[in-house]
C-alpha positions as CSV (number, residue, x, y, z in Angstrom):
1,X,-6.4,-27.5,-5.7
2,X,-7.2,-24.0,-7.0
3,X,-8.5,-23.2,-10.4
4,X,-6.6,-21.8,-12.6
5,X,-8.8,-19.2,-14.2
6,X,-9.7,-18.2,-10.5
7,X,-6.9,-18.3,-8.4
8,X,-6.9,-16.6,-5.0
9,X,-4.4,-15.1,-2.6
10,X,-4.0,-15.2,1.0
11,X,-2.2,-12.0,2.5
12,X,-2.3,-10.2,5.5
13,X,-3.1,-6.7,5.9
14,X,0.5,-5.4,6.4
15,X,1.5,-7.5,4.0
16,X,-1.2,-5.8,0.9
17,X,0.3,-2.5,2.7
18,X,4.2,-3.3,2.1
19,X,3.1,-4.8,-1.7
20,X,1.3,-1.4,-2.1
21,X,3.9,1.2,-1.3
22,X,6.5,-0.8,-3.5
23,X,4.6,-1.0,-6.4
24,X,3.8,3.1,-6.1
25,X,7.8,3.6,-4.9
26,X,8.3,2.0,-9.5
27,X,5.2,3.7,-11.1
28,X,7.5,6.3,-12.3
29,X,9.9,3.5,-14.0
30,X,6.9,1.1,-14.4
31,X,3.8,3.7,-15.5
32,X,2.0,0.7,-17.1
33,X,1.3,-0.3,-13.0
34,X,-1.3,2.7,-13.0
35,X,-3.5,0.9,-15.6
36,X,-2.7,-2.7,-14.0
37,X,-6.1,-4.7,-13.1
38,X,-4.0,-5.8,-10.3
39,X,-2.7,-2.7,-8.8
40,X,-6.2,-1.0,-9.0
41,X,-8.0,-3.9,-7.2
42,X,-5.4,-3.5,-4.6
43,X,-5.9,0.2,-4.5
44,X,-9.6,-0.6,-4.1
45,X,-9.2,-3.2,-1.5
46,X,-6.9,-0.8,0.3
47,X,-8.8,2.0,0.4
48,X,-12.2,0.5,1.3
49,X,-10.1,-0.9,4.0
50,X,-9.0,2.4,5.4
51,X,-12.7,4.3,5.0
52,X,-13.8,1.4,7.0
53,X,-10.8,2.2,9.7
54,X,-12.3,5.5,9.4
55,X,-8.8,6.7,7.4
56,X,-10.3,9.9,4.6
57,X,-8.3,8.1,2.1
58,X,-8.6,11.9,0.0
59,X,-6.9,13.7,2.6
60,X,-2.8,12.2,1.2
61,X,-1.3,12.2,5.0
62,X,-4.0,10.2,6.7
63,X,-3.5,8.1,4.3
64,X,-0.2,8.1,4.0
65,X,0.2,7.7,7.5
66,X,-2.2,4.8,7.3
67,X,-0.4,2.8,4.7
68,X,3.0,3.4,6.4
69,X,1.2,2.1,9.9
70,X,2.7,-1.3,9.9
71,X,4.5,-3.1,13.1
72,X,7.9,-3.3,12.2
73,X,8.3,-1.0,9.9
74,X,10.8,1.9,10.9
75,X,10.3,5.4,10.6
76,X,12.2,7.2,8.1
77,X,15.1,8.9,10.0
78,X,14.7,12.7,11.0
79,X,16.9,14.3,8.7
80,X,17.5,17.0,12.0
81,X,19.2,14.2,14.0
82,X,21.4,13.2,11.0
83,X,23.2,16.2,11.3
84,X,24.7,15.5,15.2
């Protein structure tokens, strides 16, 4: 039985990732997520993740490419081969 006042979460890492990039795809309709204790601990957890992955989390498309670096998850289509 968990406490209540400490509760804990098991995830895997894909799983943080996909959490991640849907909470960021709503901060424009949902700007309170920026100052969310949760969202910034994830952030955190995230990033110390991809440093330690040796991912420069400053540079956006490794890091980008990092976060989107997740089995099963398909590319976006090339917008090229949409036109054929």
């Amino acid at each position: 039985m968990s406490d209540a006042s400490s509760p804990s979460l098991e995830a895997s890492l894909d799983d943080l990732k996909s959490i991640y990039r849907i909470l960021v795809s709503q901060y424009k309709a949902h700007p309170e997520l920026l100052q969310n204790g949760f969202f910034q601990s994830l952030r955190a957890m995230l990033e110390n993740q991809a440093e330690a992955e040796g991912v420069d989390v400053d540079d956006d498309h490794e890091w980008n490419a990092w976060l989107m670096d997740t089995p099963g998850l398909e590319p976006a289509p090339n917008p090229r081969n949409l036109l054929n």
